[in-house]
N, C-alpha and C positions, 0 to 999 in steps of 0.2 A: 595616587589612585590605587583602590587594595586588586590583588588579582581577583578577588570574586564577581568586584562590580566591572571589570574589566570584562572578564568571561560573559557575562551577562551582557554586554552592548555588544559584543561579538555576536552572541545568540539573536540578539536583536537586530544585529545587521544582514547575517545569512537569512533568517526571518522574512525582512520587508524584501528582499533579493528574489528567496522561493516564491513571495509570495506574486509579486510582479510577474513571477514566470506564470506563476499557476492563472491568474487572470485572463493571462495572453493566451494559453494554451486553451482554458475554459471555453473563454468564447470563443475561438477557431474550433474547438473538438466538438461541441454544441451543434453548431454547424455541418463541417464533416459527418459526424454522426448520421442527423438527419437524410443528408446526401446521398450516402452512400446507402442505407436501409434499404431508400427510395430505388435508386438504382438497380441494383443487388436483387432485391425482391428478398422475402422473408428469410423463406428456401437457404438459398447462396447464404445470405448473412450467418445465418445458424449453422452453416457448415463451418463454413470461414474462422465461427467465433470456437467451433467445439473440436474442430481439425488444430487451430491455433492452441485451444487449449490443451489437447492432446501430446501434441509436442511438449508444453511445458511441465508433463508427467515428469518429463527428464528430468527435469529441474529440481527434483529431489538431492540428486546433491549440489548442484549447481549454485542452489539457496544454501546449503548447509556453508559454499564455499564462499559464498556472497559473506555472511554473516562471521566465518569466521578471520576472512581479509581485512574489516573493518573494525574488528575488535584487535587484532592483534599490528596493525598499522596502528591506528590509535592509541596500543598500550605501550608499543613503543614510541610514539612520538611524546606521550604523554611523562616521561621516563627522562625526558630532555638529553644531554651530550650523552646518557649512559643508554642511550635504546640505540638499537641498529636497524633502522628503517632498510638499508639495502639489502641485505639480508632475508628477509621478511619479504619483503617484495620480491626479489628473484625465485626464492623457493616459490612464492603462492605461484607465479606467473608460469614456471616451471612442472609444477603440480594441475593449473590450469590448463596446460597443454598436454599432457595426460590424460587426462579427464574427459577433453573433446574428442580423444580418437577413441576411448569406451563408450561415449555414449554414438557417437558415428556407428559403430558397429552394433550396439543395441538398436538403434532409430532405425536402421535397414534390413534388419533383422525381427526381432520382436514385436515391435512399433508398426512394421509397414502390414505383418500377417494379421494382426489385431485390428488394422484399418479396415482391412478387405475382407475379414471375416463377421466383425461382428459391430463392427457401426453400421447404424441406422438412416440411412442416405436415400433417394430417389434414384432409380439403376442409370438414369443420364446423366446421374450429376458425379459416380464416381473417378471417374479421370479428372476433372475440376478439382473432385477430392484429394486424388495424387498427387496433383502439381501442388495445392497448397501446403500438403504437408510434406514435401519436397523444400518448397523454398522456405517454410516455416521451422523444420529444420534443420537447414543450413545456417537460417539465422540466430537461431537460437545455440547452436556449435562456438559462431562467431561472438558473440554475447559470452559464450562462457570462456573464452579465449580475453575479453574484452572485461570479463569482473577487476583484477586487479587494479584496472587504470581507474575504472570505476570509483571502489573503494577510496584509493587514495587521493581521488576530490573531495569525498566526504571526512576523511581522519585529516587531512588539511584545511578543513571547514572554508572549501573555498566555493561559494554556493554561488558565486557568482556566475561562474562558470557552466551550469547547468540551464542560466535563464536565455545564455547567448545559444547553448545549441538548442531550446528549446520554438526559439528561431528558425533555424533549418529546420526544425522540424513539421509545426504546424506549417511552414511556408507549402512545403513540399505535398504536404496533405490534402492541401488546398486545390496543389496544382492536379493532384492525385483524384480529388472529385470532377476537373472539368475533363479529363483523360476519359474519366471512365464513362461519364457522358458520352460521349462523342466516340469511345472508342467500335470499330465493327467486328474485334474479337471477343472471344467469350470472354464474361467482361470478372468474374468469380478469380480468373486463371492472372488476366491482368491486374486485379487487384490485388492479388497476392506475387507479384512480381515487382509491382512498383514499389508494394510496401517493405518487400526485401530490398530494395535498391535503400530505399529512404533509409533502414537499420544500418545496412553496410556503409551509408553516409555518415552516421553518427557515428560508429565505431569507429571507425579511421578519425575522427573527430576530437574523443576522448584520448586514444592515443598520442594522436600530434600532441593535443593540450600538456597532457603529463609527461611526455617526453620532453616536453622546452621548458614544463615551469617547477619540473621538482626535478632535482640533479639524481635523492635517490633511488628514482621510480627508473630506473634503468637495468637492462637484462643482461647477468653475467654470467648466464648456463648452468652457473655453479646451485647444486640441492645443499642445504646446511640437514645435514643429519638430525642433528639436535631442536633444529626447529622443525621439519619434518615430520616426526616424532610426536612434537607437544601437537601442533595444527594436526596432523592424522587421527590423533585421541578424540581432540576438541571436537572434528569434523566427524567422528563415525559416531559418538554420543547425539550430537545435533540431526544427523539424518533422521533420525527417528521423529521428531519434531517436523523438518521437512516435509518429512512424507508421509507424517499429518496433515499437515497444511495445502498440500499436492492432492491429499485423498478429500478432503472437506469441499475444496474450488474445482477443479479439474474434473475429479474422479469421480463427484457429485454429476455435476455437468454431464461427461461419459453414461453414468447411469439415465439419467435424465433423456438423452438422446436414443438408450435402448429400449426405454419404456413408454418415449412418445414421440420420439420425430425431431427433426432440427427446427420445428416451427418454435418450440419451447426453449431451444436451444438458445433461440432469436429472440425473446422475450426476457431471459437471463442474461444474456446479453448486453441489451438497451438495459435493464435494472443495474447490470455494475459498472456502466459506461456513464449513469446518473452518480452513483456513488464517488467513484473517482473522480467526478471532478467537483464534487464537496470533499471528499476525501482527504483531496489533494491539498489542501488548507491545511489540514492538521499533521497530514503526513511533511509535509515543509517545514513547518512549526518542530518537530519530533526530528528530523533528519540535521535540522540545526542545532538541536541540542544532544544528542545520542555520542557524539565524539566526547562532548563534557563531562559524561557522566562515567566512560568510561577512564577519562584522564583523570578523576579523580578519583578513583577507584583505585587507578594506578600508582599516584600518588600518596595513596594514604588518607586523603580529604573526606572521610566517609559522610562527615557531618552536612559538607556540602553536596553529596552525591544526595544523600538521602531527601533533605531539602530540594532539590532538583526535579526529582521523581516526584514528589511529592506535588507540588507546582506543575507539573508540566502533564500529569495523569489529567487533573483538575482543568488545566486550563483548553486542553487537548478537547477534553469531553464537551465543555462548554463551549469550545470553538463551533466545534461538528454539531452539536444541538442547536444553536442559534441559527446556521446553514440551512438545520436540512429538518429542523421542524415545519416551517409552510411549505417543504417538500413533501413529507407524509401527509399531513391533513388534505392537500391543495394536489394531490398525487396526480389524479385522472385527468384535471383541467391540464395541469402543464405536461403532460404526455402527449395529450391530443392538438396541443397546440405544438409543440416541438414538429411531433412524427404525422406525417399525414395518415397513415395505419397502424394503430398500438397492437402489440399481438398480445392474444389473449394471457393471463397472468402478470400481464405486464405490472400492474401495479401491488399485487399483493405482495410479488416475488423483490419490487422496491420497496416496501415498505416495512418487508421483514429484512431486509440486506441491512437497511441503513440502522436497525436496532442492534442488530448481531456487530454491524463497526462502532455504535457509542461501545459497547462492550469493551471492542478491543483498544481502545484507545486509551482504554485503563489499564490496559495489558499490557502496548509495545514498552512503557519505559521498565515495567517489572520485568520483560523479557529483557530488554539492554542492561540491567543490573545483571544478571543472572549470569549473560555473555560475559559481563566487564568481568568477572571474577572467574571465568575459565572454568568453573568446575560446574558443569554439566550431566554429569552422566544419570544423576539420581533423578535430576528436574525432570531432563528428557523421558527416563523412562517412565515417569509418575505422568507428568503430563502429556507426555507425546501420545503413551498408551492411553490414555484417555479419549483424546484427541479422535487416534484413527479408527476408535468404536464409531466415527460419525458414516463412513463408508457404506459400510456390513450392515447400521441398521436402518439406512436410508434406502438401500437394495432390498431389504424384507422387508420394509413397509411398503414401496410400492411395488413391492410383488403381491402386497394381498389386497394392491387397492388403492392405496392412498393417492390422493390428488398429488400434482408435484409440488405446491407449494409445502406440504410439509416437509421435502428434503430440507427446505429452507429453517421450517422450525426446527425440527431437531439441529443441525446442524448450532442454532440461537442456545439451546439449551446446553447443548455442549462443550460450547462456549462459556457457558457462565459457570459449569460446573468447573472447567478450567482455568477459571480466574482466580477461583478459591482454593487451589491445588497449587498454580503458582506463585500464591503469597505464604502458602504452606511452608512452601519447600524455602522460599527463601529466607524464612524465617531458619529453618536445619543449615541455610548453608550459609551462608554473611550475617546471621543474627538480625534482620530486617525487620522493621517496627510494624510488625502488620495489624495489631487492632487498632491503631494508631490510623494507619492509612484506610481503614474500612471504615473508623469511626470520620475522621475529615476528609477522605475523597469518594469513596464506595457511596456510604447509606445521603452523603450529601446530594451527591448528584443525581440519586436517584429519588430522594426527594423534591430538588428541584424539576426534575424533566416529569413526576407527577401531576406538580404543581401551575407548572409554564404551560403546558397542553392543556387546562382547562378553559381559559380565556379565547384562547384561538377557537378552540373545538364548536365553545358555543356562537361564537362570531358565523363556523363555518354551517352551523344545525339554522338558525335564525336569519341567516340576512339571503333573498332571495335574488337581488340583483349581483349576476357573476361579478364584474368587475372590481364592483364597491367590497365585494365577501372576498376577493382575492387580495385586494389591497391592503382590507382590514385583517385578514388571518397575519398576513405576513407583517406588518406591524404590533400586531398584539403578541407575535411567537417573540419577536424581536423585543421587546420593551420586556415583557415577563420572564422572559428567559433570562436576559442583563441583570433584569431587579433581582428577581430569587437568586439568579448566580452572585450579585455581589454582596445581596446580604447573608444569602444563608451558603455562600459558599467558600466565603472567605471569614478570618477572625480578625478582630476590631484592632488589631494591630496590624494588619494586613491590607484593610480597609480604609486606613489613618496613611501607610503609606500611597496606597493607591490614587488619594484626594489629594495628597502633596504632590504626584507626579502630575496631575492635570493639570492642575495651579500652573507648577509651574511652567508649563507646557504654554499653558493660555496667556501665562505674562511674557514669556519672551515672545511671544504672537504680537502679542500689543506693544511692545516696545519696539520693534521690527518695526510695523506697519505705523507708527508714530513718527521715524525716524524722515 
């Protein structure tokens, strides 16, 4: 068996693993979701969601550090008897714990005056406010203490392991809605307590795991200077990036809160709580393969990497479009059938989210190329600065006005102008085939997803009984989106193996069930 098609049912096993997770998790989060709104009341929710996000401001380097643990585990495993996985791992873990005592003293300092002065809160509800962004970040501390262990499930592609804690976790969340029910404390203050307990569960979780089942993931005090050094470069290039990304979600959000209230906050909220768990599909899909692309990067295998990318941008996109097309069209019915109170924007602010992720889903593996090859600094500064123009002109637009769904659109558009920026650059830095991937994955799928919306659309304008118009959208996105994506988004040699895999698929069925 050749190592490619080897690699490939490894993908395909971490795959059906995430994907099983993502399921379980779906429909418990579905649920929860609802629950808690309910409980909560708008108010609270939108604190809770814009306090939480607040904290993750930090997270500017904390992502930079995320991102560069999994690349450089990976390029050393990838490297085989000549990479030094201990190594590499003592430093990040070492450097992680540095890390948490800087942003500790920024979170209590900078973070807490920024609370208290200039978020937008109802005057009983700021002590609520404290406590959450107290225990939100403590956990977010433990979390960046907790990246390491992290990383090295995903550069050991062992995805299995993510679906068993994601067990504890919906279990606890569960238990987490009938608490809050019943609970006769302020119920904002307890839900941001139990939700810290449930993090602090997992983290200790992650740990045990990578302490018993990789020898090298172990702490030996020791800093290697020399890898220090390279990860410090990698890591102050990619902040820039970061916090882009930090300013786009977060820092949007932040704004959003100074110019209308946490009622909005709660409305953005429920829109990327829908996302995530369509998201969640592709980001599974992408997390199973993302270790691949970097190990042949490392390898030398460019032919295979490029091919990878190429397939998985494609497949990525098409995943998330067949999801969460009868999601936009069908947007308002299954809001109000979810939530017993939609808040107002609710569905605009989904409907633009879920376009701005087909975006990015063309994006993540161009970004994991860019990572595999360490040299960052030009990408960053081209696209990062692009990127954090989203901040500065989402605060002047709606300072003179603008509704807040357009944070959302700008934010769409800036997005796209950085899709074309990051195939730019990769072209300057790994020689990347990028008319090649705009002519087979870009202008493809954005023909198709022109194409797949028309049949639903008129299903949704024409048929007057709910039901029947719900049933019928969601199979017409489904059927036309499959058809256009298989014919016009794959080529006839790709289409030729596709029909052979089913074959064969459906005769060992029948020989099976013959037996």
């Amino acid at each position: 068996m050749s190592i490619s098609t080897e690699n490939n049912k490894r993908i395909a096993r971490n795959t059906l693993m995430l994907y099983i997770r993502m399921l379980f998790m779906m429909i418990i989060g579905l649920y929860t979701s609802r629950v808690i709104l309910d409980k909560l009341g708008e108010v609270d929710f939108g604190i809770y969601n814009v306090v939480g996000g607040f904290v993750t401001m930090f997270s500017v380097i904390s992502g930079a550090m995320t991102t560069a643990t999994q690349r450089f585990l990976s390029f050393e495993i990838g490297k085989g008897q000549d990479g030094d996985v201990k190594g590499i791992f003592s430093t990040m873990l070492l450097i992680h714990l540095l890390l948490a005592l800087g942003i500790l003293v920024i979170g209590e300092t900078i973070g807490l005056w920024f609370l208290n002065n200039y978020m937008n809160f109802p005057h009983d509800r700021y002590n609520a406010a404290n406590w959450t962004y107290q225990l939100s970040l403590l956990v977010f501390i433990l979390n960046v203490i907790n990246v390491p262990y992290n990383g090295a499930i995903i550069a050991y592609e062992k995805m299995s392991a993510f679906a068993y804690f994601s067990i504890i976790d919906v279990t606890a969340k569960l238990a987490i809605c009938y608490i809050i029910a019943i609970t006769p404390f302020d119920r904002l203050i307890m839900y941001a307590i139990l939700m810290a307990l449930v993090q602090l569960i997992l983290i200790v979780s992650y740990y045990l795991y990578c302490r018993y089942n990789f020898l090298e993931c172990k702490f030996t005090g020791k800093l290697n200077k020399n890898y220090s050094k390279e990860i410090t470069s990698f890591v102050s290039w990619n902040l820039v990036g970061s916090l882009a990304g930090v300013a786009k979600e977060q820092g949007v959000n932040i704004v959003l809160n100074m110019f209308f209230g946490p009622v909005v906050n709660a409305a953005r909220g429920i829109a990327y709580q829908v996302l995530s768990k369509l998201n969640g599909f592709v980001s599974n899909f992408q997390m199973a393969m993302n270790p691949q692309i970097i190990k042949d990067y490392a390898s030398g295998n460019y032919s295979s990497m490029y091919t990878l990318v190429f397939r998985g941008a494609k497949l990525s996109y098409l995943l998330l479009l067949t999801l969460s097309l009868p999601v936009i069209i069908e947007a308002p019915l299954i809001l109000n059938i979810w939530l017993k109170n939609v808040p107002d924007y609710t569905v605009i602010f989904l409907r633009i989210i879920i376009f701005t992720a087909l975006l990015n889903t063309l994006s993540n593996p161009l970004i994991v190329s860019m990572h595999a090859s360490g040299k960052v600094r030009d990408y960053q500064i081209v696209v990062g600065g692009i990127s954090l123009l989203t901040l500065p002109i989402v605060y002047i637009a709606l300072k003179f006005g603008a509704a807040p769904y357009y944070a959302m659109i700008i934010a769409f558009v800036i997005e796209f102008i950085c899709h074309i920026a990051r195939l730019y650059m990769l072209v300057r830095t790994i020689n990347f085939p990028m008319w090649k991937f705009m002519k087979d994955v870009t202008f493809r799928v954005y023909i198709i997803t022109i194409l797949a919306i028309i049949l639903p659309s008129i299903a949704y304008q024409s048929i007057n009984i709910i039901i029947i118009r719900f049933f019928s959208v969601c199979i017409l996105s489904i059927i036309a989106t499959l058809g256009f994506g298989y014919y016009l988004g794959f080529s006839k040699n790709d289409r030729k193996k596709i029909k052979t895999k089913i074959i064969t698929i459906l005769k060992n069925k029948l020989s099976k069930s013959n037996r």
